[in-house]
DRENTORKOL-3810 file (N, C-alpha, C; in nm, 4 decimals):
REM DRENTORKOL-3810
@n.u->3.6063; n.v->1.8407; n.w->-3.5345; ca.u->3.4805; ca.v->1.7714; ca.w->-3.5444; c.u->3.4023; c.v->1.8332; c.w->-3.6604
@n.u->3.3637; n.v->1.7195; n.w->-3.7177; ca.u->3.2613; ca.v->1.8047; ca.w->-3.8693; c.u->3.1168; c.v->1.8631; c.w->-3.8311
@n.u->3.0733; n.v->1.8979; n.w->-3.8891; ca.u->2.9813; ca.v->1.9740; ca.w->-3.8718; c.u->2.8660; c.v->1.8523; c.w->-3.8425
@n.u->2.8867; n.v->1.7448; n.w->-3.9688; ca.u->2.7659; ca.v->1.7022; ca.w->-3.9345; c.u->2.7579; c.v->1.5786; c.w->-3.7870
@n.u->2.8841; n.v->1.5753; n.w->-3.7859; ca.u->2.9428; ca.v->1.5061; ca.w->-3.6646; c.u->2.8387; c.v->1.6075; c.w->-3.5024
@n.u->2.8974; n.v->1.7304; n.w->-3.5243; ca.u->2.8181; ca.v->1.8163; ca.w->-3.4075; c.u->2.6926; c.v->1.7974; c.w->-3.4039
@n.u->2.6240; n.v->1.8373; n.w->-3.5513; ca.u->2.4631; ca.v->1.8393; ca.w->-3.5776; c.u->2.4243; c.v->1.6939; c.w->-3.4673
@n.u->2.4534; n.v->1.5941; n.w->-3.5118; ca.u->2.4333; ca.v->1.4503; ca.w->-3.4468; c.u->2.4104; c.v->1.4243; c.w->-3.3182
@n.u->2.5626; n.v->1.5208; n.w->-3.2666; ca.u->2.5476; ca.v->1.5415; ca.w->-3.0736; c.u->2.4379; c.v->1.5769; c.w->-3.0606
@n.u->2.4110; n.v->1.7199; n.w->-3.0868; ca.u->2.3156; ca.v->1.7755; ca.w->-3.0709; c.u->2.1598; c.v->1.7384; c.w->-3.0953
@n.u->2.1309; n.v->1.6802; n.w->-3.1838; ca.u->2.0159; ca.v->1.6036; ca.w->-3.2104; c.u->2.0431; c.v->1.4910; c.w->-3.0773
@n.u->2.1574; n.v->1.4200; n.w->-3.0510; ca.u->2.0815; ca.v->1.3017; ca.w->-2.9485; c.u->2.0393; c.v->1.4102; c.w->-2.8089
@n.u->2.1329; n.v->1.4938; n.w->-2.7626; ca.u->2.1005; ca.v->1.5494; ca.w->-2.6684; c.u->1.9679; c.v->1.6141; c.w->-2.6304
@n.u->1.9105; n.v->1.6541; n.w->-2.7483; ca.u->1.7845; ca.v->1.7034; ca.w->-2.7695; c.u->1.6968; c.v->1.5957; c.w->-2.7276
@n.u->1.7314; n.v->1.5005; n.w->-2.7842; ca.u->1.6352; ca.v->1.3612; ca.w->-2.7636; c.u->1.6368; c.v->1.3359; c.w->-2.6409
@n.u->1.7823; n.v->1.3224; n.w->-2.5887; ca.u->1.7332; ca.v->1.2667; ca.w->-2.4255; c.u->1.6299; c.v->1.3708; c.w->-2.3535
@n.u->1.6784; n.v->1.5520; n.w->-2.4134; ca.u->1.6282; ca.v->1.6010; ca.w->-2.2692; c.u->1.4831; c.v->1.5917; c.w->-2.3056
@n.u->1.4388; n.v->1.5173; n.w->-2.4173; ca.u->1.2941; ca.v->1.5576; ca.w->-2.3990; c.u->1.2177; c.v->1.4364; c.w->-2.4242
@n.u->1.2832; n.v->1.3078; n.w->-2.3759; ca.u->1.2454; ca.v->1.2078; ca.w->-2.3114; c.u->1.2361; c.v->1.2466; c.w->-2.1618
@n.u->1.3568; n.v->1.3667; n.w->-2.1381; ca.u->1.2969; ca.v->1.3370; ca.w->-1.9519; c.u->1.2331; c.v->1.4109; c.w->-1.9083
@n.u->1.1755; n.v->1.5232; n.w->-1.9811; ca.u->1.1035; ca.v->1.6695; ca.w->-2.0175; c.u->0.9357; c.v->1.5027; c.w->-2.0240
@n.u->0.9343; n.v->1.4888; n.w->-2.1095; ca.u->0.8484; ca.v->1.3988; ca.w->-2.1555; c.u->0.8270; c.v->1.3441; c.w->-2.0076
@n.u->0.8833; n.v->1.2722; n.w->-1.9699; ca.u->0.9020; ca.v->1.1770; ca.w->-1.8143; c.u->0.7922; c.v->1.2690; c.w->-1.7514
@n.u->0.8718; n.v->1.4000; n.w->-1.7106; ca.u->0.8146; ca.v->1.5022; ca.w->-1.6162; c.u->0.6528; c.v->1.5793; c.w->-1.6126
@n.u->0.6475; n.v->1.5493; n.w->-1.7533; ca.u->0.4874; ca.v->1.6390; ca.w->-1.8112; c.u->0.3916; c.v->1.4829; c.w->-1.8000
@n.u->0.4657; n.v->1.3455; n.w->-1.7875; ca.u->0.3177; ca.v->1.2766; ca.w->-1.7734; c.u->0.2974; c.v->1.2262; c.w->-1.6302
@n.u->0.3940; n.v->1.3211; n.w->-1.4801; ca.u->0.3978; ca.v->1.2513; ca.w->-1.3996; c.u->0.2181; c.v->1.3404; c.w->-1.3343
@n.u->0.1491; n.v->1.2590; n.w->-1.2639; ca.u->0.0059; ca.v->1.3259; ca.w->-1.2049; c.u->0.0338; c.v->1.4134; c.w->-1.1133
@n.u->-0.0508; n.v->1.5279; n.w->-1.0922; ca.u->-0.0514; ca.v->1.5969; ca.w->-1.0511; c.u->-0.0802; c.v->1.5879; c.w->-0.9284
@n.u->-0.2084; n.v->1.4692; n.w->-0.9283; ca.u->-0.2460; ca.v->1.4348; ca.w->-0.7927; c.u->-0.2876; c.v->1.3124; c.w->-0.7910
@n.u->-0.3269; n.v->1.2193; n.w->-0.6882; ca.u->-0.3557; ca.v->1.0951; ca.w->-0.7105; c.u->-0.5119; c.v->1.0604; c.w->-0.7764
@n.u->-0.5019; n.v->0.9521; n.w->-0.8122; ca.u->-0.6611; ca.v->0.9205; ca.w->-0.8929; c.u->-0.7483; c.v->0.8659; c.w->-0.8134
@n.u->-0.8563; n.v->0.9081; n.w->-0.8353; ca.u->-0.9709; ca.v->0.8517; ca.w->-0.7181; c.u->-0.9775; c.v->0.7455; c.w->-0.7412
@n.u->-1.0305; n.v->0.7012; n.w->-0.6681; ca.u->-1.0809; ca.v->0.5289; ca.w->-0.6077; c.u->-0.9456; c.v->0.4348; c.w->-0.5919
@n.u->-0.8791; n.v->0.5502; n.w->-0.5496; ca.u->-0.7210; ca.v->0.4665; ca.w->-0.5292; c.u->-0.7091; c.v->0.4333; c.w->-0.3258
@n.u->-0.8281; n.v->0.5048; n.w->-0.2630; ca.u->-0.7753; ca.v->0.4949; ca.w->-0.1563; c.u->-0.7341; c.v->0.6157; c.w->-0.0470
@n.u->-0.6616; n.v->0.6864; n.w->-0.1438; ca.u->-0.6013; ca.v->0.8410; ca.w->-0.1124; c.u->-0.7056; c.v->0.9336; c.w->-0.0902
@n.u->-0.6771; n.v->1.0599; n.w->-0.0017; ca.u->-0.7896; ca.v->1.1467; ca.w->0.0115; c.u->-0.7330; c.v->1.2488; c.w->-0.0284
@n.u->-0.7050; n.v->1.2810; n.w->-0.1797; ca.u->-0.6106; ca.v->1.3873; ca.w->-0.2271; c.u->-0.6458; c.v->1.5513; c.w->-0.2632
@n.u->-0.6091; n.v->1.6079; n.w->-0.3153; ca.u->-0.6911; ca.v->1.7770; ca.w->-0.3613; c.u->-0.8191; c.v->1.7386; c.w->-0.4393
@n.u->-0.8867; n.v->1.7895; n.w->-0.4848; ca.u->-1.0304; ca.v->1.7771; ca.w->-0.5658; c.u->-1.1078; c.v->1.6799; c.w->-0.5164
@n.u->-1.0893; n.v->1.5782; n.w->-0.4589; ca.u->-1.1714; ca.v->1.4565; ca.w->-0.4111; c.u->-1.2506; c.v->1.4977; c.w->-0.3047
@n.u->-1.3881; n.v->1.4253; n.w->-0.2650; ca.u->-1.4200; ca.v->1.3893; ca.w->-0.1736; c.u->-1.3971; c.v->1.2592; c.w->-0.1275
@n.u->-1.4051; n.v->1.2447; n.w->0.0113; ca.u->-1.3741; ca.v->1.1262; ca.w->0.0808; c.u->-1.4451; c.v->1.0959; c.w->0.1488
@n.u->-1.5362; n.v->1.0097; n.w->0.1319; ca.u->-1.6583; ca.v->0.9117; ca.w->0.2387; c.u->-1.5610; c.v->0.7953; c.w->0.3211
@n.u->-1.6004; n.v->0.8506; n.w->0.4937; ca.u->-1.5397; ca.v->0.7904; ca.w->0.5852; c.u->-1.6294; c.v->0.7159; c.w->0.6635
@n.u->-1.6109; n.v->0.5693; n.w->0.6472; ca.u->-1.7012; ca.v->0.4779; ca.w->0.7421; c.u->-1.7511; c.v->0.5205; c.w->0.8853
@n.u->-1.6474; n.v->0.5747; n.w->0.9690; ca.u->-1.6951; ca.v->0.6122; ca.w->1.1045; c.u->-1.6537; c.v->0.7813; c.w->1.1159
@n.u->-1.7654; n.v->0.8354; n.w->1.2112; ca.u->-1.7397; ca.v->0.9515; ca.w->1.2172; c.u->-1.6258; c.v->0.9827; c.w->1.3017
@n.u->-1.5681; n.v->1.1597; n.w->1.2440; ca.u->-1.4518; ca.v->1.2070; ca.w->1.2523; c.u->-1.3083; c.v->1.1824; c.w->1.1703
@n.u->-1.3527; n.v->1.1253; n.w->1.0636; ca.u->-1.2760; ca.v->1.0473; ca.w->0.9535; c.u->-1.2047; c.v->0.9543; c.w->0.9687
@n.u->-1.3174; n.v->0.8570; n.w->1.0449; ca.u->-1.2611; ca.v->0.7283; ca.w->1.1210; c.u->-1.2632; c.v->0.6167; c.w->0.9864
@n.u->-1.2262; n.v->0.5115; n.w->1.0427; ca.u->-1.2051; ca.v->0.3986; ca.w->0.9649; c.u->-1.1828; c.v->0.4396; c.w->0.7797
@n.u->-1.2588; n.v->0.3154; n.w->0.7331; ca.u->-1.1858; ca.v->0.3212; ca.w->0.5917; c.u->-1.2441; c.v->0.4339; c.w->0.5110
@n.u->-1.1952; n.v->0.4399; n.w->0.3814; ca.u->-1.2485; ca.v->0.5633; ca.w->0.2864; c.u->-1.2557; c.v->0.5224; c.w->0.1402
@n.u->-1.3403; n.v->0.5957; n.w->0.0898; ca.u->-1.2799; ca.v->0.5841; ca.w->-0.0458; c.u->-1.3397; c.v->0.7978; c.w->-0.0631
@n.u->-1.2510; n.v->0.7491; n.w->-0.1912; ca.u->-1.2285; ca.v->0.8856; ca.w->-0.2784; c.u->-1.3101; c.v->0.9497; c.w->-0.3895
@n.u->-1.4025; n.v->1.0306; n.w->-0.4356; ca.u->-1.4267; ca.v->1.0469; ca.w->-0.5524; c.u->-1.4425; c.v->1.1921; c.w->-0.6106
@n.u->-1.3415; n.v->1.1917; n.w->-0.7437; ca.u->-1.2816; ca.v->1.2975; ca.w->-0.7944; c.u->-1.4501; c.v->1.3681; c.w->-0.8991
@n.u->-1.5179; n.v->1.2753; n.w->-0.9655; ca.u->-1.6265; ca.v->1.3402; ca.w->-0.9876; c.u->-1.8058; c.v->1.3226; c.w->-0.8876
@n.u->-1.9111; n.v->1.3996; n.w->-0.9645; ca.u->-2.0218; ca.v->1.3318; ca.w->-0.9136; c.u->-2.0581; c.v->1.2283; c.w->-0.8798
@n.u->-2.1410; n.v->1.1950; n.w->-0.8241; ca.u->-2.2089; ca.v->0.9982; ca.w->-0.8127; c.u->-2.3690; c.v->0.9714; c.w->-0.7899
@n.u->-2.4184; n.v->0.9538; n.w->-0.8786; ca.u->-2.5525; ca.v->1.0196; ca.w->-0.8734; c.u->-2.6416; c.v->0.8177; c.w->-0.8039
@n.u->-2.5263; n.v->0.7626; n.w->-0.8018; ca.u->-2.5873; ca.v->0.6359; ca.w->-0.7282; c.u->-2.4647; c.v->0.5284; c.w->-0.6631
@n.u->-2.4225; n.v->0.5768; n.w->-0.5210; ca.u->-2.3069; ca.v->0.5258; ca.w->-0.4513; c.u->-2.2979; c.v->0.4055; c.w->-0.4545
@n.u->-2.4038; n.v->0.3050; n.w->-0.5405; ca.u->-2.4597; ca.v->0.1619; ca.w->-0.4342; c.u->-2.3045; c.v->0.0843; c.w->-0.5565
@n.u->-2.2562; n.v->0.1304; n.w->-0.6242; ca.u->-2.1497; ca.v->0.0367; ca.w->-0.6835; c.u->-1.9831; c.v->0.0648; c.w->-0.6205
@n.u->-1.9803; n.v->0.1451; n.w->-0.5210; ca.u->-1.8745; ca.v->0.1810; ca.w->-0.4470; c.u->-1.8704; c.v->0.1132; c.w->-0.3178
@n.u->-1.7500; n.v->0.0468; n.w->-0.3144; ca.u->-1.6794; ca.v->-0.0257; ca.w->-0.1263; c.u->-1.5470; c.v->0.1268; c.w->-0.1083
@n.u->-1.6095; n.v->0.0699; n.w->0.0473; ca.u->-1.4576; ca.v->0.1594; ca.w->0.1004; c.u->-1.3365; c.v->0.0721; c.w->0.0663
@n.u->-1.2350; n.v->0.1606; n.w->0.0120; ca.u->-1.1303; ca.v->0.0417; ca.w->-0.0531; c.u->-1.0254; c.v->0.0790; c.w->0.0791
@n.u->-0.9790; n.v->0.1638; n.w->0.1153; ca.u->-0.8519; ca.v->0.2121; ca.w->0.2060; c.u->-0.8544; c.v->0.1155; c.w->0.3379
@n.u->-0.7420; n.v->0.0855; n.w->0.3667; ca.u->-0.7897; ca.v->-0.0154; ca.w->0.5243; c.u->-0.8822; c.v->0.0604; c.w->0.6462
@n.u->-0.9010; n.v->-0.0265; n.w->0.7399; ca.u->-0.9833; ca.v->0.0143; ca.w->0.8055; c.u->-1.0755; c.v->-0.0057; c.w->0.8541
@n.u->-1.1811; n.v->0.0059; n.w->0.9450; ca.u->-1.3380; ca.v->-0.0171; ca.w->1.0070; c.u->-1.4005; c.v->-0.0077; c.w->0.8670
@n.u->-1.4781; n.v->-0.0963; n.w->0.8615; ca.u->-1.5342; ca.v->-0.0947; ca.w->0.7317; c.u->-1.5124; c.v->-0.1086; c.w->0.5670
@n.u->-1.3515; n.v->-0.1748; n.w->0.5552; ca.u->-1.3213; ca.v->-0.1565; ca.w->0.4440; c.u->-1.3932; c.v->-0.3194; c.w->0.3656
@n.u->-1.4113; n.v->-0.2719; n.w->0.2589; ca.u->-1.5034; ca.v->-0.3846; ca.w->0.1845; c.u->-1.6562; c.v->-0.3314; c.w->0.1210
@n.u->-1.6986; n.v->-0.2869; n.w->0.2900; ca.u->-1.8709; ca.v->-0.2442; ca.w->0.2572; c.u->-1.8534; c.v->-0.1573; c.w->0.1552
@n.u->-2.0040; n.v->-0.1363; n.w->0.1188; ca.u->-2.0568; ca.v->-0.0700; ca.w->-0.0058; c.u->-2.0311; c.v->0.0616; c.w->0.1347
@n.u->-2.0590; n.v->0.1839; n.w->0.0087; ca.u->-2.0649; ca.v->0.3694; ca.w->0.0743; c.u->-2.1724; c.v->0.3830; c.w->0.1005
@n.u->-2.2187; n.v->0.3502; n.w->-0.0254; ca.u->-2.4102; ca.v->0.3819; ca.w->0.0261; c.u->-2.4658; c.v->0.3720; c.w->0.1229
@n.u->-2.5490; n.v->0.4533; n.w->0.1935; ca.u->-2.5922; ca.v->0.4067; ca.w->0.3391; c.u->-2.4527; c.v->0.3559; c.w->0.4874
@n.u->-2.3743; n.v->0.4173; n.w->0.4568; ca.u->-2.2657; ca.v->0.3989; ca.w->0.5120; c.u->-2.1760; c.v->0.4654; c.w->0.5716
@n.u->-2.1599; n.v->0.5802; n.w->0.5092; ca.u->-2.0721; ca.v->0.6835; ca.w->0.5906; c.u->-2.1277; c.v->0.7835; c.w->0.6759
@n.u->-2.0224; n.v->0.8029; n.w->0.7659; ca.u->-2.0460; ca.v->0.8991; ca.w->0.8916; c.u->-1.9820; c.v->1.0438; c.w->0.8923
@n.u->-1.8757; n.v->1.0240; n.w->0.7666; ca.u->-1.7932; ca.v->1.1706; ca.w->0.8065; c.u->-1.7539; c.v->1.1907; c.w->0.6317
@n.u->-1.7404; n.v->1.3410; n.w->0.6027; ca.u->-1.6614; ca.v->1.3379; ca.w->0.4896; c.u->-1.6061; c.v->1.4787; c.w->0.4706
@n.u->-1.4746; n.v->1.4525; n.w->0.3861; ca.u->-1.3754; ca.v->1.4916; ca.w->0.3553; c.u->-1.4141; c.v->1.6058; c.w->0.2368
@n.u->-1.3862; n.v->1.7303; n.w->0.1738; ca.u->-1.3999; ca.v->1.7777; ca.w->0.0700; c.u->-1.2935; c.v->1.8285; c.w->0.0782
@n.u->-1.1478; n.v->1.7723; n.w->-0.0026; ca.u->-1.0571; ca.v->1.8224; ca.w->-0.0461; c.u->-1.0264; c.v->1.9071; c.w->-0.2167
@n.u->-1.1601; n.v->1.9599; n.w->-0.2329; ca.u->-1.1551; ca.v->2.0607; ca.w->-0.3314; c.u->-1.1524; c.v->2.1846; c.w->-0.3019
@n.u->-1.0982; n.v->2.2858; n.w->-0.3276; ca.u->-1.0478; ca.v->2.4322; ca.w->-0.3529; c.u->-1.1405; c.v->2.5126; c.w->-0.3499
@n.u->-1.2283; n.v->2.4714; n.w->-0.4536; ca.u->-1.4061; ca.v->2.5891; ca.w->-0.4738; c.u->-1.5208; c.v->2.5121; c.w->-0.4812
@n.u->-1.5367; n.v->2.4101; n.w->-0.5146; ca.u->-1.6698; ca.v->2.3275; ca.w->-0.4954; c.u->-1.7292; c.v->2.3406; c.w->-0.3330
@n.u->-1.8893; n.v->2.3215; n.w->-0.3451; ca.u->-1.9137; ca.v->2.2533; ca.w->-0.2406; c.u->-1.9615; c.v->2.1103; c.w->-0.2517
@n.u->-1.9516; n.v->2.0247; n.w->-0.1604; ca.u->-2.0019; ca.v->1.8808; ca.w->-0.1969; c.u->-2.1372; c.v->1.8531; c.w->-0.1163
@n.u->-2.2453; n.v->1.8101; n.w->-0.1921; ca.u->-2.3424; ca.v->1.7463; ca.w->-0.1308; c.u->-2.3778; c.v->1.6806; c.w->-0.1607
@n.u->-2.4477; n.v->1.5968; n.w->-0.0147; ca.u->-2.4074; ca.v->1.4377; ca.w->-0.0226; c.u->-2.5840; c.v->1.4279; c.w->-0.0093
@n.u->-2.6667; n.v->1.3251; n.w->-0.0893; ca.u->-2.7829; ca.v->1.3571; ca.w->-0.0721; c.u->-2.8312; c.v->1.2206; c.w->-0.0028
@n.u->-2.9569; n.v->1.2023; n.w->0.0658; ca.u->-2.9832; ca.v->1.0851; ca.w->0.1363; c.u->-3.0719; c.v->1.0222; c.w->-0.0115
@n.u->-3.0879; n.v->1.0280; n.w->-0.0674; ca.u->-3.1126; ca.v->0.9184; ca.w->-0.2273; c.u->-3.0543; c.v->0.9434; c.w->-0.3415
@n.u->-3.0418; n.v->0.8457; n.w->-0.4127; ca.u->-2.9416; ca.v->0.8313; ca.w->-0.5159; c.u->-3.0520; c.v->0.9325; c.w->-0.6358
@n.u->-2.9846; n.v->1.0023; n.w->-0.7526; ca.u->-3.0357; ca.v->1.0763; ca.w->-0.8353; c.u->-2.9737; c.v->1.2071; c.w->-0.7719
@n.u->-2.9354; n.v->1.2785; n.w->-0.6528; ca.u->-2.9561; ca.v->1.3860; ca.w->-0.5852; c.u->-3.0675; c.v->1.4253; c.w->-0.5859
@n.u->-3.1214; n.v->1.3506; n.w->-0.5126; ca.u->-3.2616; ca.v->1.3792; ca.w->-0.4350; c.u->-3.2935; c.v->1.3554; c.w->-0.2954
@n.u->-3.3381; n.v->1.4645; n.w->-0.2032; ca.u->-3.4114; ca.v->1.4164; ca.w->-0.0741; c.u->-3.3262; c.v->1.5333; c.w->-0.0050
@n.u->-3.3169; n.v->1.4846; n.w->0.1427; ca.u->-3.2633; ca.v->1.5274; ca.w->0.2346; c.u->-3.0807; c.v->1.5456; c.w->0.2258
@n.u->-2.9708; n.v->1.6786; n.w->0.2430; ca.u->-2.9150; ca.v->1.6736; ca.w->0.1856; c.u->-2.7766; c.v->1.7218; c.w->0.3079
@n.u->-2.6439; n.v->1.7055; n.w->0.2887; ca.u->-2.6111; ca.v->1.7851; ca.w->0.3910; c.u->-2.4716; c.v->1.8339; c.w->0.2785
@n.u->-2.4113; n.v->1.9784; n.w->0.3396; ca.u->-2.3338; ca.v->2.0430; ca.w->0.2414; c.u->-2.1830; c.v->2.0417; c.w->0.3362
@n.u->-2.0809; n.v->2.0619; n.w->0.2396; ca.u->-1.9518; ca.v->2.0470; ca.w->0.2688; c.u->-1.8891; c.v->2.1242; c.w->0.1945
@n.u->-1.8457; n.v->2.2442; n.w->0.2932; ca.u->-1.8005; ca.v->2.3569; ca.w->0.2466; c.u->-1.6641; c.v->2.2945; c.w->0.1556
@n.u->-1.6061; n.v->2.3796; n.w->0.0751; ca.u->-1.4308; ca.v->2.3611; ca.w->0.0182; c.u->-1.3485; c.v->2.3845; c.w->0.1644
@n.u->-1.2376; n.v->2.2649; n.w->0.1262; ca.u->-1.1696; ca.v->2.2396; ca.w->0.2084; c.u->-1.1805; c.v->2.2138; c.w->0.3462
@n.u->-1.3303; n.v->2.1472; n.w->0.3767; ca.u->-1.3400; ca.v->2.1431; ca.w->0.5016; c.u->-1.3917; c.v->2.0135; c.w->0.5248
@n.u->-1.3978; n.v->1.9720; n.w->0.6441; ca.u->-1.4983; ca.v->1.8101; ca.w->0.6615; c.u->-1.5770; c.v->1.8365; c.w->0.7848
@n.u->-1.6699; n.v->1.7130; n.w->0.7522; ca.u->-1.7335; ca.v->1.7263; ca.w->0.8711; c.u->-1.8392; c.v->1.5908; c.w->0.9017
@n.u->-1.8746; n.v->1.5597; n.w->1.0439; ca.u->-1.9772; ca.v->1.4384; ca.w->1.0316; c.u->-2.0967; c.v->1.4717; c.w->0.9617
@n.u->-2.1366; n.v->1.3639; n.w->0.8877; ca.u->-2.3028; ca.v->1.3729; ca.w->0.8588; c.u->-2.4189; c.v->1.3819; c.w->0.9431
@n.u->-2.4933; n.v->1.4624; n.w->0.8902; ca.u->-2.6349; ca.v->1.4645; ca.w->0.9536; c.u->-2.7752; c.v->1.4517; c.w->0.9038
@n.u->-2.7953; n.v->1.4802; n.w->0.8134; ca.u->-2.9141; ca.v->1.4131; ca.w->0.7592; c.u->-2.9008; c.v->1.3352; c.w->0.6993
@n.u->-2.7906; n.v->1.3202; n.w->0.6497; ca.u->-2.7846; ca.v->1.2027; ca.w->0.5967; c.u->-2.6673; c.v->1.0600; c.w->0.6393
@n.u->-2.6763; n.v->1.0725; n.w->0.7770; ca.u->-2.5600; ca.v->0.9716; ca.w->0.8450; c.u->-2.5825; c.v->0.8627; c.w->0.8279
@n.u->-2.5601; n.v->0.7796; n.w->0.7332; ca.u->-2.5357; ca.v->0.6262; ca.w->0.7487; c.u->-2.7315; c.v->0.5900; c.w->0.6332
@n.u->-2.7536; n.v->0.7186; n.w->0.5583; ca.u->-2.7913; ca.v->0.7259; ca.w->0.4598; c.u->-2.7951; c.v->0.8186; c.w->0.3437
@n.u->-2.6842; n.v->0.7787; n.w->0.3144; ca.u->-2.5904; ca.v->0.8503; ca.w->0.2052; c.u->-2.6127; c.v->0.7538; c.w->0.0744
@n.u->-2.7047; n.v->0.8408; n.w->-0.0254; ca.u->-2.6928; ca.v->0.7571; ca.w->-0.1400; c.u->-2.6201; c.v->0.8181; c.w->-0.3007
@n.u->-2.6005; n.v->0.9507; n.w->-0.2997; ca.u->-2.5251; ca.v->1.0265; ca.w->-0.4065; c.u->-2.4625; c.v->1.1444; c.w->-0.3527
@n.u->-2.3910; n.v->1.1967; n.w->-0.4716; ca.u->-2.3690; ca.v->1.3890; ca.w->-0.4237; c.u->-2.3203; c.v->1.4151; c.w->-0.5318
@n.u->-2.3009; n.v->1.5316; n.w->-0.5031; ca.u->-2.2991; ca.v->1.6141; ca.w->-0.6323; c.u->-2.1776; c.v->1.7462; c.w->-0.6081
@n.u->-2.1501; n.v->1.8035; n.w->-0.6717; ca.u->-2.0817; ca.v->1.9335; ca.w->-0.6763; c.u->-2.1464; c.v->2.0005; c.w->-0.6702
@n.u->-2.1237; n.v->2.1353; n.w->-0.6080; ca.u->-2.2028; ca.v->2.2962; ca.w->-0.5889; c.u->-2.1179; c.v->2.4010; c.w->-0.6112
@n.u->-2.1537; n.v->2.5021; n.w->-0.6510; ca.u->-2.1225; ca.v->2.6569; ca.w->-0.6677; c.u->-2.1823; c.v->2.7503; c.w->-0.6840
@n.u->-2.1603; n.v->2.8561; n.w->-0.6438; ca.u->-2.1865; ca.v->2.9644; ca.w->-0.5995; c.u->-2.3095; c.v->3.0202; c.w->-0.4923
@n.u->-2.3351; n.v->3.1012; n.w->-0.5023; ca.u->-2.4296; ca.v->3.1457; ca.w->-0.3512; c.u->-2.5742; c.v->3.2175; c.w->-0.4132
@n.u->-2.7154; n.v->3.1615; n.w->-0.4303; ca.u->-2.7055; ca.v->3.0318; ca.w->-0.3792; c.u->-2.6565; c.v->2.9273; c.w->-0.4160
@n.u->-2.6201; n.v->2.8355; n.w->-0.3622; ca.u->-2.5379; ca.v->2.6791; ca.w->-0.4485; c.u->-2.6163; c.v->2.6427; c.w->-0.5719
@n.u->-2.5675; n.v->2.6085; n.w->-0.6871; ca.u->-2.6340; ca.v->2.5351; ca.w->-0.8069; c.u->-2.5169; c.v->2.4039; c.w->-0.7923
@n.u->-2.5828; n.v->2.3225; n.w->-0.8160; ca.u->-2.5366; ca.v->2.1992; ca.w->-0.8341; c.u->-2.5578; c.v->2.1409; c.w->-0.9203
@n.u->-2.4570; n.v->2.0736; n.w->-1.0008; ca.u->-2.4359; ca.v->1.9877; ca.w->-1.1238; c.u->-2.3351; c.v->2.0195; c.w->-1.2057
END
């Protein structure tokens, strides 16, 4: 075999493995919000409390819920979030999430430790934004 015959193999082989190298580096890491899913980093607003009925997901802030429906099946899937949920999800690592009873993050507020959920209370079934938090005391934004 000639040399430049080898060179050739070798160049396609290169090519495939890094079409599937390629494949592998654009698969997600995790799912994308407002897909439904209640995945790592997201919070999840749940129509009925105890993470009942439908949900939706959101991977950043929301400083005004009123353009979000619960998309996932379920009690409630369709309605707007705003003024709506009973329970939520914080599947992030180090954030805390708070969910504020008016849109802007303003008013009455309730907090959601990392990795934990829980029903609402000041703001049950008036939920209009939230925000991210860190550190002690919490700063948010």
């Amino acid at each position: 075999m000639t040399l430049k015959r080898r060179l050739s193999r070798i160049g396609a082989a290169l090519t495939v493995s890094g079409v599937l190298l390629a494949g592998v580096a654009t698969s997600p890491a995790s799912a994308a919000e407002h897909d439904g899913g209640c995945e790592g980093l997201e919070l999840c607003f749940y129509y009925n409390s105890g993470l009942g009925g439908a949900n939706h997901d959101f991977r950043y802030r929301v400083p005004d819920l009123s353009r979000y429906a619960y998309i996932a099946p379920g009690k409630g899937a369709g309605l707007g979030v705003k003024n709506n949920a009973a329970s939520v999800n914080n599947r992030d690592g180090y954030f805390t999430a708070r969910v504020y009873f008016n849109s802007g993050y303003a008013g009455p507020a309730d907090d959601v430790p990392p990795l934990t959920w829980r029903n609402l209370g000041d703001t049950y079934n008036d939920n209009a934004s939230f925000n991210w938090c860190h550190k002690k005391p919490l700063v948010c934004g």
